[in-house]
PyMOL CGO cylinders between C-alpha atoms (Angstrom):
from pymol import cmd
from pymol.cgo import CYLINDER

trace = [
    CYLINDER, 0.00, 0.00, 0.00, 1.34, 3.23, -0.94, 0.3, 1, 1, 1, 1, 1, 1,
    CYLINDER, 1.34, 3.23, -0.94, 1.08, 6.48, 0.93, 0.3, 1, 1, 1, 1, 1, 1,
    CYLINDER, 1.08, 6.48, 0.93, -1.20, 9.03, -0.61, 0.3, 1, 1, 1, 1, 1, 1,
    CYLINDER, -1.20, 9.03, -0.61, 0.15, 12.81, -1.32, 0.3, 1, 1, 1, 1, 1, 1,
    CYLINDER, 0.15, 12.81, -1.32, -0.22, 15.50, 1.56, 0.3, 1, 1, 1, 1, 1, 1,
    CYLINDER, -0.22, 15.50, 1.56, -1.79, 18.18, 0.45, 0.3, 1, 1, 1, 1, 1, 1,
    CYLINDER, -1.79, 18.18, 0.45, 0.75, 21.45, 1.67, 0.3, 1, 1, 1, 1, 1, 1,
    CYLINDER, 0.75, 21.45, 1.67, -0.35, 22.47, 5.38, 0.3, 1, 1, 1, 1, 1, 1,
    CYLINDER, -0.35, 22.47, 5.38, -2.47, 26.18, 4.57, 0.3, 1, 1, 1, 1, 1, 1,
    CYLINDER, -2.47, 26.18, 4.57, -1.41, 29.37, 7.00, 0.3, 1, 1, 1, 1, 1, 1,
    CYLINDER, -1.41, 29.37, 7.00, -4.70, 31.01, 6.16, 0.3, 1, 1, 1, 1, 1, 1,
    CYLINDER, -4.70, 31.01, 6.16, -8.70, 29.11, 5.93, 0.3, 1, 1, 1, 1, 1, 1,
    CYLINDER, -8.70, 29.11, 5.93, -10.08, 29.41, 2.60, 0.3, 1, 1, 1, 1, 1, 1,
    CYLINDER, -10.08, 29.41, 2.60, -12.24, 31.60, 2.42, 0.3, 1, 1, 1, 1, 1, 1,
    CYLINDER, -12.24, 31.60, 2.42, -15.80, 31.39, 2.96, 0.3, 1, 1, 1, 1, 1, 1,
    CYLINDER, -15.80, 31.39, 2.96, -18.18, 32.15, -0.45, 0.3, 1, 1, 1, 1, 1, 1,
    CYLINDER, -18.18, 32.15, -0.45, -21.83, 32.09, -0.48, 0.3, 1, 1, 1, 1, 1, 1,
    CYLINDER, -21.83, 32.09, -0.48, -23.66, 31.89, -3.65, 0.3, 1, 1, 1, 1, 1, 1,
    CYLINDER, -23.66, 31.89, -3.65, -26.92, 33.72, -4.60, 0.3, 1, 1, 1, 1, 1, 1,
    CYLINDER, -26.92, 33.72, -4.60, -29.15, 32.05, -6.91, 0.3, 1, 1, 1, 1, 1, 1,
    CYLINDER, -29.15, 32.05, -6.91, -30.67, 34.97, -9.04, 0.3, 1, 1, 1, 1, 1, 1,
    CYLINDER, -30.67, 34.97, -9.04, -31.91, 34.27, -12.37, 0.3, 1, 1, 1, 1, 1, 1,
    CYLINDER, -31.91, 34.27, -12.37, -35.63, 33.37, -12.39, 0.3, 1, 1, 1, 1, 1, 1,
    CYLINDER, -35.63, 33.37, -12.39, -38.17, 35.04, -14.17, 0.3, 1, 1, 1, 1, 1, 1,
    CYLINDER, -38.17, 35.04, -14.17, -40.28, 34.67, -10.65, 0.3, 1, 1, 1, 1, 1, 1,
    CYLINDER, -40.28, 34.67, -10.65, -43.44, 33.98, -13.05, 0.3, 1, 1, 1, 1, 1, 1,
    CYLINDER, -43.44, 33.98, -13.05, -45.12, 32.58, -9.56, 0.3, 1, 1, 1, 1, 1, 1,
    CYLINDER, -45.12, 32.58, -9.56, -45.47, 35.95, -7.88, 0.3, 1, 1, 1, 1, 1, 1,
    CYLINDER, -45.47, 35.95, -7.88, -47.82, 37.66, -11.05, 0.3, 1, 1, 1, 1, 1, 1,
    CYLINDER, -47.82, 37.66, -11.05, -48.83, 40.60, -10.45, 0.3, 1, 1, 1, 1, 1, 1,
    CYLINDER, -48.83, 40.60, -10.45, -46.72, 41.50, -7.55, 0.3, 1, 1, 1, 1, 1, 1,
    CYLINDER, -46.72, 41.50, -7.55, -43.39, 41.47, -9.09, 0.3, 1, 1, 1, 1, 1, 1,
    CYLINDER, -43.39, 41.47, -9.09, -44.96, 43.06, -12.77, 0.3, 1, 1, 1, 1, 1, 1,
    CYLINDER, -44.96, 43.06, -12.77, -42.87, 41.26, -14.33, 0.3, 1, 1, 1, 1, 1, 1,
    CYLINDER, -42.87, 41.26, -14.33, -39.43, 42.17, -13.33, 0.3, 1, 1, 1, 1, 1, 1,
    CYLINDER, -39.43, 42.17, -13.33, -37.28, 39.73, -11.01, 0.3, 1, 1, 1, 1, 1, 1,
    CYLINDER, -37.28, 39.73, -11.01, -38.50, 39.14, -7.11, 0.3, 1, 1, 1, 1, 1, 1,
    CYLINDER, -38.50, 39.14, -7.11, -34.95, 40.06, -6.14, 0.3, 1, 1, 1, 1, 1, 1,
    CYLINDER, -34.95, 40.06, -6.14, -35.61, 43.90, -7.13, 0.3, 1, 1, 1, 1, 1, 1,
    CYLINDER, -35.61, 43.90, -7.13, -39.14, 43.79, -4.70, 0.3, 1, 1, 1, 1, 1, 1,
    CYLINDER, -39.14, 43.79, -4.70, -38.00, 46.44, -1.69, 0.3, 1, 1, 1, 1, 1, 1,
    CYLINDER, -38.00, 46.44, -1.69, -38.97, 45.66, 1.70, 0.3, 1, 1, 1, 1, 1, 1,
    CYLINDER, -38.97, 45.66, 1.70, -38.70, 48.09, 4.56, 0.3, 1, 1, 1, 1, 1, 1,
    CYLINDER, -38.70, 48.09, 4.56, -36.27, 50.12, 1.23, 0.3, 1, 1, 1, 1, 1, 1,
    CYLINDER, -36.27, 50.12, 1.23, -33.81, 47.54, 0.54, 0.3, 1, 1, 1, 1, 1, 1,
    CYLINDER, -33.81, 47.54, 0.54, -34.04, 45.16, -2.30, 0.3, 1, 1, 1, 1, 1, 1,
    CYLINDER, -34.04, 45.16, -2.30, -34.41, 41.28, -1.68, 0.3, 1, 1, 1, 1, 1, 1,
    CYLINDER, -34.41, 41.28, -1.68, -31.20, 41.21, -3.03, 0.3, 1, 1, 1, 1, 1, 1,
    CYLINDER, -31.20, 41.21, -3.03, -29.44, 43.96, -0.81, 0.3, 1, 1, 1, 1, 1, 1,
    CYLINDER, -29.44, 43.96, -0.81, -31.04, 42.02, 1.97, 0.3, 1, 1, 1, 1, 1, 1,
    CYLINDER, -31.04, 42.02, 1.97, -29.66, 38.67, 0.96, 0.3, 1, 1, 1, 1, 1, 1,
    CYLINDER, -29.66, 38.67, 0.96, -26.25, 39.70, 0.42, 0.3, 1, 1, 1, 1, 1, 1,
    CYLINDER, -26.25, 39.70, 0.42, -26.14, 41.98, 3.42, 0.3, 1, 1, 1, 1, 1, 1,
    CYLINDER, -26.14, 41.98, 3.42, -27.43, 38.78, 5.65, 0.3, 1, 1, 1, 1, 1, 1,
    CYLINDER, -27.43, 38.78, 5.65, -24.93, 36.83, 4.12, 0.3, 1, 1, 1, 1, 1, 1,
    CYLINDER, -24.93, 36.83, 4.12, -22.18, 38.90, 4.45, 0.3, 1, 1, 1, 1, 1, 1,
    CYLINDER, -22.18, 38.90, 4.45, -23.00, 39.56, 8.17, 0.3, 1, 1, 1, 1, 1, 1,
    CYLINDER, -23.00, 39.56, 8.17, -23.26, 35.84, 9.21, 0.3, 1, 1, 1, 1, 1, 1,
    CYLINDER, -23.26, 35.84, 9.21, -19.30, 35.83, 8.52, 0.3, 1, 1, 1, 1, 1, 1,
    CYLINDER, -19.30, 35.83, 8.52, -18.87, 35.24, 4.72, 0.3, 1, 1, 1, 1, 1, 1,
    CYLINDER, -18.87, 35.24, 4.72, -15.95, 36.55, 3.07, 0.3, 1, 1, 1, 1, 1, 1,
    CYLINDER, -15.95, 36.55, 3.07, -17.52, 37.24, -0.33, 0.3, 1, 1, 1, 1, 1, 1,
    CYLINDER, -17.52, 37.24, -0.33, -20.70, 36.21, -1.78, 0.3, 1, 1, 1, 1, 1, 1,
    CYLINDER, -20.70, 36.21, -1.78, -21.46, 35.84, -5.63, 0.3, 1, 1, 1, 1, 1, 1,
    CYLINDER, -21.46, 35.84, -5.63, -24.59, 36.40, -7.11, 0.3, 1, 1, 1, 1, 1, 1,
    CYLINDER, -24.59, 36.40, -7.11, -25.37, 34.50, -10.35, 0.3, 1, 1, 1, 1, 1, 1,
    CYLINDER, -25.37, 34.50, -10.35, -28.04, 36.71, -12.76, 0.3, 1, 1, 1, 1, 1, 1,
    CYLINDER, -28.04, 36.71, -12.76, -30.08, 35.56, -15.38, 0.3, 1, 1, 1, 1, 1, 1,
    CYLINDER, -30.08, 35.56, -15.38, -32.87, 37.50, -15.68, 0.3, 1, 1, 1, 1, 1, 1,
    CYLINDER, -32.87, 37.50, -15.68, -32.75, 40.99, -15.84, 0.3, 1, 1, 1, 1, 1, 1,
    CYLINDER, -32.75, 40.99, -15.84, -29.11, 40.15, -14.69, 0.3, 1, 1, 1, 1, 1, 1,
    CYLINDER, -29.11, 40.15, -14.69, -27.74, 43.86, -15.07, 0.3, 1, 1, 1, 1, 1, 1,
    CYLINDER, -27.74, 43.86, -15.07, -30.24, 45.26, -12.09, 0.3, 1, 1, 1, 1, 1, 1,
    CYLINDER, -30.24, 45.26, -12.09, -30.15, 42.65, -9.90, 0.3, 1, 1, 1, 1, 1, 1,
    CYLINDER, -30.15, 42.65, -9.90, -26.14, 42.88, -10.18, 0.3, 1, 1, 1, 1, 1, 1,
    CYLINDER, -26.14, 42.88, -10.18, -26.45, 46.79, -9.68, 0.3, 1, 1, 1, 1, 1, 1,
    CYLINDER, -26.45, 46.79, -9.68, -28.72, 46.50, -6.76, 0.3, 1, 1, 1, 1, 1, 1,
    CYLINDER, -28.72, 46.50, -6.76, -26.29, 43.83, -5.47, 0.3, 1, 1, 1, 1, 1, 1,
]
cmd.load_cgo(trace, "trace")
């Protein structure tokens, strides 16, 4: 049996990424969304988006990446 490679000992973690699923049309919400993606909806003035990022980035993430279909520009500029 042979020994299997070591992977070199890190100084620093790796960092921590969330990921932001963001490309529906969110065709289940009608009316309330008029057509434009759920993640541009404010509540209490932020964005859905804003929100999710901010929460994300508050419960200790290093970065977070948002991927965009949909309207992909605004939801990335509201990001």
């Amino acid at each position: 049996m042979s020994a299997s490679p070591r992977s070199p000992a890190r100084s620093e973690p790796s960092p921590r990424v969330g990921v932001v699923l963001a490309a529906g049309r969110a065709t289940r919400l009608g009316e309330v969304t008029d057509g434009h993606s759920k993640l541009l909806l404010r509540v209490g003035g932020l964005t859905l988006i804003e929100r999710a990022v901010r929460m994300l980035l508050a419960s200790g993430l290093d970065r977070v990446v948002v991927v965009v279909g949909f309207e992909g520009e605004a939801v990335a500029a509201a990001a």
